[in-house]
C-alpha positions in Angstrom: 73.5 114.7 86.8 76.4 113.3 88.8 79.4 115.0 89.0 81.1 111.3 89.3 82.1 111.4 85.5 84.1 115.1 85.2 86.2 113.8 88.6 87.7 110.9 85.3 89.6 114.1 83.9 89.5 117.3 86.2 89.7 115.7 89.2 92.3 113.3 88.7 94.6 115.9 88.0 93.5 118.2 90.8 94.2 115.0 93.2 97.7 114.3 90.9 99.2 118.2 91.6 97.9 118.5 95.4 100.0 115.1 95.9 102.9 116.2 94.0 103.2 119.5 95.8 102.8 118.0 99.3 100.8 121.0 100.2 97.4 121.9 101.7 94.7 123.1 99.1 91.9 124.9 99.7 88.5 125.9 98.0 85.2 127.4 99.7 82.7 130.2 99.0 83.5 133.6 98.3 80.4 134.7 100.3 80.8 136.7 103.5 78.6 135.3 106.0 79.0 135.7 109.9 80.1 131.8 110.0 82.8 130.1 108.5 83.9 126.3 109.0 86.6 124.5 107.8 86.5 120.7 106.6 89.6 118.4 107.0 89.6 115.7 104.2 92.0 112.7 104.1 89.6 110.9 101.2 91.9 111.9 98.5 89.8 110.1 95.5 87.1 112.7 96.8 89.0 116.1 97.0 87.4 117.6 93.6 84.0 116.9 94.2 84.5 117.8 98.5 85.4 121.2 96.8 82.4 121.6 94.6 80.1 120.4 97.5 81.6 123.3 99.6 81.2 125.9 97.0 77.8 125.1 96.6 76.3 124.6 100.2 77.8 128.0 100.9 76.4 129.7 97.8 72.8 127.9 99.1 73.1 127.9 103.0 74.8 131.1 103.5 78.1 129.6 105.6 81.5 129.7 104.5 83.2 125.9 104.0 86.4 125.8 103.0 87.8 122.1 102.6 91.5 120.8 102.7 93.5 118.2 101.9 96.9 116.9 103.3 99.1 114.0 102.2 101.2 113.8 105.7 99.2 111.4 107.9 96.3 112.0 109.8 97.3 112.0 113.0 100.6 114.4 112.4 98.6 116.7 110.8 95.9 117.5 113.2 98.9 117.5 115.6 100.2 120.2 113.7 97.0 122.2 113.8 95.7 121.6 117.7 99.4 122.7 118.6 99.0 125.8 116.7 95.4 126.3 117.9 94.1 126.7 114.5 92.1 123.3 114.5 89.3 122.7 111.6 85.7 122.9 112.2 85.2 118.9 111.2 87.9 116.9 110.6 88.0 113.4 108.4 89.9 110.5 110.0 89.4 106.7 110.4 88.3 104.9 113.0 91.5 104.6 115.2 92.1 108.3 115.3 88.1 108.5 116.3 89.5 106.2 119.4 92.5 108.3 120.0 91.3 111.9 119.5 87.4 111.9 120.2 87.7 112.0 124.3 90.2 115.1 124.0 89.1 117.0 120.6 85.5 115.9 120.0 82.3 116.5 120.6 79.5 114.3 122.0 76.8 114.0 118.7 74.8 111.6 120.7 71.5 114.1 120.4 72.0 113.9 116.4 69.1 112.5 114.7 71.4 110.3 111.9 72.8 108.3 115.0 69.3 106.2 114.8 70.0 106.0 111.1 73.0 103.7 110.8 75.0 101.2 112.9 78.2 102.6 112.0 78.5 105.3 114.2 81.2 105.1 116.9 80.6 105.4 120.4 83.2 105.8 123.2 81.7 105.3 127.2 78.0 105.8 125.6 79.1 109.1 124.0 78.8 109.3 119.9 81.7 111.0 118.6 82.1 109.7 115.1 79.8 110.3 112.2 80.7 107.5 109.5 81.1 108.6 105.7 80.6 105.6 103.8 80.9 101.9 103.9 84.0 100.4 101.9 85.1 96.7 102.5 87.7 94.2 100.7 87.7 91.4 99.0 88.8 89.5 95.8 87.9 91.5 92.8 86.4 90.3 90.0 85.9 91.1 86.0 83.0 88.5 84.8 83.3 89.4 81.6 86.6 88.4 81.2 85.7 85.4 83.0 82.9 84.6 80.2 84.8 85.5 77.5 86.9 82.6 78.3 84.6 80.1 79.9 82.0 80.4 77.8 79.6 80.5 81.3 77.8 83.8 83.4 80.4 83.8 86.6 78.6 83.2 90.1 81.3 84.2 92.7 79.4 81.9 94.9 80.2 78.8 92.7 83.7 79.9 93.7 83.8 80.0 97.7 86.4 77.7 98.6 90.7 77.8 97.4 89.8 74.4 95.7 87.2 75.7 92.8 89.4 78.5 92.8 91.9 77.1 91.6 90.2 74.7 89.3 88.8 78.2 87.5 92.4 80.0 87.3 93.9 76.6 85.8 90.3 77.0 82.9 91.1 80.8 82.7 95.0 79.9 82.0 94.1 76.4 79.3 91.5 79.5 77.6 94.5 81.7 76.8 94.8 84.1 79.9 97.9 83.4 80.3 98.4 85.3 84.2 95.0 85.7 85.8 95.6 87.8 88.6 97.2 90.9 89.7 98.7 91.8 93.1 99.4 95.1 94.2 102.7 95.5 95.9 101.9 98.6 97.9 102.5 98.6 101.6 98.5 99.5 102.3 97.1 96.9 100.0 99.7 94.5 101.6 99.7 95.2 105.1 96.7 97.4 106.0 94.1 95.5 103.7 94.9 92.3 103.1 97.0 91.2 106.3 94.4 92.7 109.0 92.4 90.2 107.5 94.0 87.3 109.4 93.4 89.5 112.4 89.9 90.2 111.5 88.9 86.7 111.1 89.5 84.9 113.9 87.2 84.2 116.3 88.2 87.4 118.7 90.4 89.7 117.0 91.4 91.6 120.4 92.4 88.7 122.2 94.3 86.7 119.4 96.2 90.2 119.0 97.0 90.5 122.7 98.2 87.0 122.5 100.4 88.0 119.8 102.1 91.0 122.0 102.9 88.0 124.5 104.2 86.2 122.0 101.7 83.1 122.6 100.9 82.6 118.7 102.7 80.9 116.2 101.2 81.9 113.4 102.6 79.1 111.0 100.5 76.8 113.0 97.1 78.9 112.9 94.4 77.8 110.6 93.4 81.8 109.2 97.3 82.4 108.3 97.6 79.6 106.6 94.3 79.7 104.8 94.3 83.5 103.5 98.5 82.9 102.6 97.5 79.5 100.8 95.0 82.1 98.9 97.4 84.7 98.5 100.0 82.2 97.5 97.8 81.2 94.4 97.3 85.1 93.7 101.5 85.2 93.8 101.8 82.5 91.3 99.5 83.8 88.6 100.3 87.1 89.0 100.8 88.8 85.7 103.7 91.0 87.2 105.2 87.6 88.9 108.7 88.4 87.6 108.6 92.2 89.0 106.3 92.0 91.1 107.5 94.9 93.6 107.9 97.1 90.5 104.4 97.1 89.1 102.7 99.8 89.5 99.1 100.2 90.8 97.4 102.0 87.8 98.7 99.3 85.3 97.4 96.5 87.7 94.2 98.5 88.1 94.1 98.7 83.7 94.5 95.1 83.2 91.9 94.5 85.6 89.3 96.8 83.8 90.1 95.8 80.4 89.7 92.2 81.0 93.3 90.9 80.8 93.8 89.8 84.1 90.1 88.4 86.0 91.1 88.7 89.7 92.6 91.5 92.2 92.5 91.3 96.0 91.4 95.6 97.0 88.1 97.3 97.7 85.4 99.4 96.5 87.9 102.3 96.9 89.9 100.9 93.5 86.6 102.0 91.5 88.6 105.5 91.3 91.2 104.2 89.3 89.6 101.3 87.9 86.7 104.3 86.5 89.9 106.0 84.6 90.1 102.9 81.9 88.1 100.9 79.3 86.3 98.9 81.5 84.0 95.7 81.2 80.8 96.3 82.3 80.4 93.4 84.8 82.4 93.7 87.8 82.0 93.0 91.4 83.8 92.3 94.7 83.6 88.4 95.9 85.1 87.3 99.5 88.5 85.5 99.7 88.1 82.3 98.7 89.0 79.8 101.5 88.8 76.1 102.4 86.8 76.4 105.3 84.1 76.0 107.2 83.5 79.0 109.3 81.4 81.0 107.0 84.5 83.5 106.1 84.4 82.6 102.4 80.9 83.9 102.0 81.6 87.5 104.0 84.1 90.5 103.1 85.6 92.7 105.2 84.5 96.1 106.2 82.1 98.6 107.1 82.2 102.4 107.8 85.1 103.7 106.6 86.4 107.2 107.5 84.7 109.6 109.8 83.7 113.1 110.8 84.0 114.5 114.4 83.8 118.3 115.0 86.2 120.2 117.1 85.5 121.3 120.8 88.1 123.1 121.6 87.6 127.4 122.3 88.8 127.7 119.0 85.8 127.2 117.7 82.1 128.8 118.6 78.9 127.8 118.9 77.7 129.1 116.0 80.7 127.2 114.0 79.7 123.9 116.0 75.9 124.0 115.2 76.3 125.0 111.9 79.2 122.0 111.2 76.4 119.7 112.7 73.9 121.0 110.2 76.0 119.8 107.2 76.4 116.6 108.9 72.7 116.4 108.8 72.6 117.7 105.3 74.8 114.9 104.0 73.2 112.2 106.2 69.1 112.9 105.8 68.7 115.9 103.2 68.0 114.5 99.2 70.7 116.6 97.8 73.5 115.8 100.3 72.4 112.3 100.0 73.1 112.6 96.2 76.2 113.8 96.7 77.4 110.8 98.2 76.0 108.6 96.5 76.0 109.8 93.1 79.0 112.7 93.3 81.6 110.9 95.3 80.5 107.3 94.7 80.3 106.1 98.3 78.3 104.0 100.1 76.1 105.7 102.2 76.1 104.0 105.6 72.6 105.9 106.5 70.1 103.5 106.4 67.3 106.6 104.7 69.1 107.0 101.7 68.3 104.5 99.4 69.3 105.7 96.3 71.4 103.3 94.0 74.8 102.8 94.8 77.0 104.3 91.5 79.3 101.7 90.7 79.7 97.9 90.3 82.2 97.8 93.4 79.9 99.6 95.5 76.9 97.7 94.6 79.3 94.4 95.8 79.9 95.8 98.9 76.1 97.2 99.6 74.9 94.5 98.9 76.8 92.2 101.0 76.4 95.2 104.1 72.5 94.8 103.5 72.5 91.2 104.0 74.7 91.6 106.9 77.5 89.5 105.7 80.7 91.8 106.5 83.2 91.3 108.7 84.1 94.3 110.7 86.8 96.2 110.2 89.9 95.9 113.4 90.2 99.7 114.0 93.2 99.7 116.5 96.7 98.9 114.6 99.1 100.8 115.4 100.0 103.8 112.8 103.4 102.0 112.0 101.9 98.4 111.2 101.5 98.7 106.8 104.9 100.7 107.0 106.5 98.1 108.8 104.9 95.1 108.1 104.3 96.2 104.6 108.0 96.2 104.2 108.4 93.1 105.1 105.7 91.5 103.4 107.0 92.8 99.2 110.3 91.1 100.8 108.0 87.6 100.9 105.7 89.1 97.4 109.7 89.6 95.9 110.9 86.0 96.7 113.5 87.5 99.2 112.4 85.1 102.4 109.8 82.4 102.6 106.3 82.3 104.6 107.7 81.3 107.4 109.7 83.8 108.0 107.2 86.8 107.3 105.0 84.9 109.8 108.2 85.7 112.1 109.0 89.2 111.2 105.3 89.8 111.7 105.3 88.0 115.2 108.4 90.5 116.3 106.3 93.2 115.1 103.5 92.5 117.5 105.6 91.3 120.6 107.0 95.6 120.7 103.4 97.0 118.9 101.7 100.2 120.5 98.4 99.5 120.7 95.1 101.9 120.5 91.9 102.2 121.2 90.5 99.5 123.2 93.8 97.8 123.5 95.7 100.6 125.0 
């Protein structure tokens, strides 16, 4: 039986107090084996069941695992432990920190048997240093049976590919008596790491459109992607249930609407299943791609693919014997029954190893498998610079508040880019 469920009450509040505090929190075996290895999580929605994973694999395997969790950003907090040469045994990070870190603190996992297993592996100079976790990819959230309730028809997200039809069903959903269809999160991430990379992620070549942005070649008010995904966004602004505060509403209230059927549409990922999970939710829900008016097959895609990622520490700090036995876990979770269970079925991810076919757990997750089988995702830009949703998120609830107009965030976010530090690939 899936641990999933208990995460609804025990875990939330594990996650609530470790993010209050601020502070590191720790749980492992209380065995005393010869090898002990340390696991860095930054997949908050996954600390409980990370914790009862450890416990167990070192009750069964006979290795110590202790795994943490910090709320200060990835890459400051491994800063803090190389500098103190107290780095952990495998550490969770996304993709840009894979680019940035793997060379110096990784190492090579090329001879892994899992690497043949999935395509979501990275590779820098023909070296594999990061094991993916899962798949996660955005999109426009759905709840059909809120939908039906007022249409009286089963929804087909594919009926609803372009902004026109769109539209035409939010003006149906609003004459039926929802009176605000949509919710949109204010948060910097969903604004500004989510929702904006998309503009970057869908043009033809994401690296050189950005490149032209540091020379200060684009003007975005003129480019077809800004001005279909804003002319999206726009009707998501102007049906928004919070319209009149919509800096002030809060996440988890968005989230509730959503799940209970009061609102039909919310732009996020299969990562809102956490909170969504927490409420009265309808049964039928699902992930659909932005709807656009266009013709280059980006209205029938989402964005994503793997999303966080392991890499184990090759510094002296840590022995052999710490190394292999940190690669035999990754194998575990990757290729063996029970530690594909626990992804799929404890912590709800998508597993991004093509052997492990159990059913995905939720309704979000089936979305975003499904879409990732029939190879219709658009990948994921891994390079921004750490600042960009802090920045640009700022300056995008100033356009979601009514505080400047579209043309001017398409401004602030060309200044951004013209002084932007790139990673990765763009270094």
């Amino acid at each position: 039986m899936s641990k999933f469920s208990s995460w609804k009450k025990a875990g939330a509040a594990v996650v609530a107090s470790l993010m209050a505090v601020g502070m590191l929190g720790a749980c492992g075996s209380s065995s005393s084996s010869g090898t002990k290895i340390t696991i860095f999580n930054s997949k908050v929605e996954i600390e409980s069941q990370m914790e009862e994973m450890a416990e167990k694999y070192s009750k069964e395997k006979g290795v110590d695992v202790e795994v943490y969790y910090s709320n200060d950003t990835v890459a400051a907090h491994l800063a803090t432990k190389y500098a103190s040469k107290d780095p952990y045994t495998i550490s969770m990070v996304d993709a840009k920190d894979v680019y940035s870190l793997a060379k110096e603190h990784a190492i090579d996992l090329s001879d892994q048997s899992w690497v043949k297993d999935t395509d979501y592996a990275i590779s820098i100079d023909g070296k594999t240093y990061g094991y993916p976790v899962s798949i996660e990819a955005r999109g426009l959230i759905y709840n059909a049976d809120a939908i039906k309730k007022i249409t009286g028809k089963e929804f087909k997200p594919e009926d609803y590919k372009t902004l026109d039809s769109f539209k035409e069903l939010i003006q149906e959903l609003k004459d039926g008596g929802m009176a605000s269809p949509t919710g949109v999160m204010k948060e910097d991430w969903s604004l500004a790491a989510h929702f904006l990379p998309e503009v970057y992620e869908e043009q033809e070549d994401p690296n050189a459109f950005l490149l032209d942005m540091k020379d200060g070649k684009v003007d975005l008010n003129s480019n077809a992607k800004w001005t279909s995904l804003m002319n999206f966004f726009d009707v998501m602004k102007d049906n928004n249930y919070a319209k009149s505060s919509a800096i002030s509403a809060e996440r988890e209230v968005t989230e509730q609407k959503l799940a209970e059927g009061e609102i039909a549409f919310m732009f996020g990922g299969n990562w809102d299943w956490s909170v969504i999970n927490q409420y009265d939710y309808s049964k039928n829900m699902g992930i659909m791609p932005v709807p656009q008016n266009t013709d280059d097959g980006t209205n029938e895609e989402l964005v994503g693919g793997g999303s966080k990622y392991f890499f184990i520490d090759s510094s002296d700090n840590t022995s052999d014997e710490q190394r292999k036995a940190a690669k035999d876990l990754l194998n575990w979770l990757a290729e063996d029954k029970e530690g594909q269970e626990f992804i799929t079925n404890d912590a709800a991810l998508v597993s991004p190893f093509k052997s492990n076919t159990l059913d995905v757990a939720d309704p979000l997750s089936k979305s975003v498998k499904s879409y990732a089988d029939g190879g219709k995702l658009i990948p994921n830009y891994n390079y921004l610079p750490d600042d960009h949703y802090s920045v640009l998120g700022a300056k995008f609830q100033k356009w979601l508040a009514g505080e400047e107009d579209r043309a001017t965030l398409a401004k602030d976010i060309q200044d951004y880019w013209k002084t932007a530090k790139f990673t990765g690939e763009t270094a």
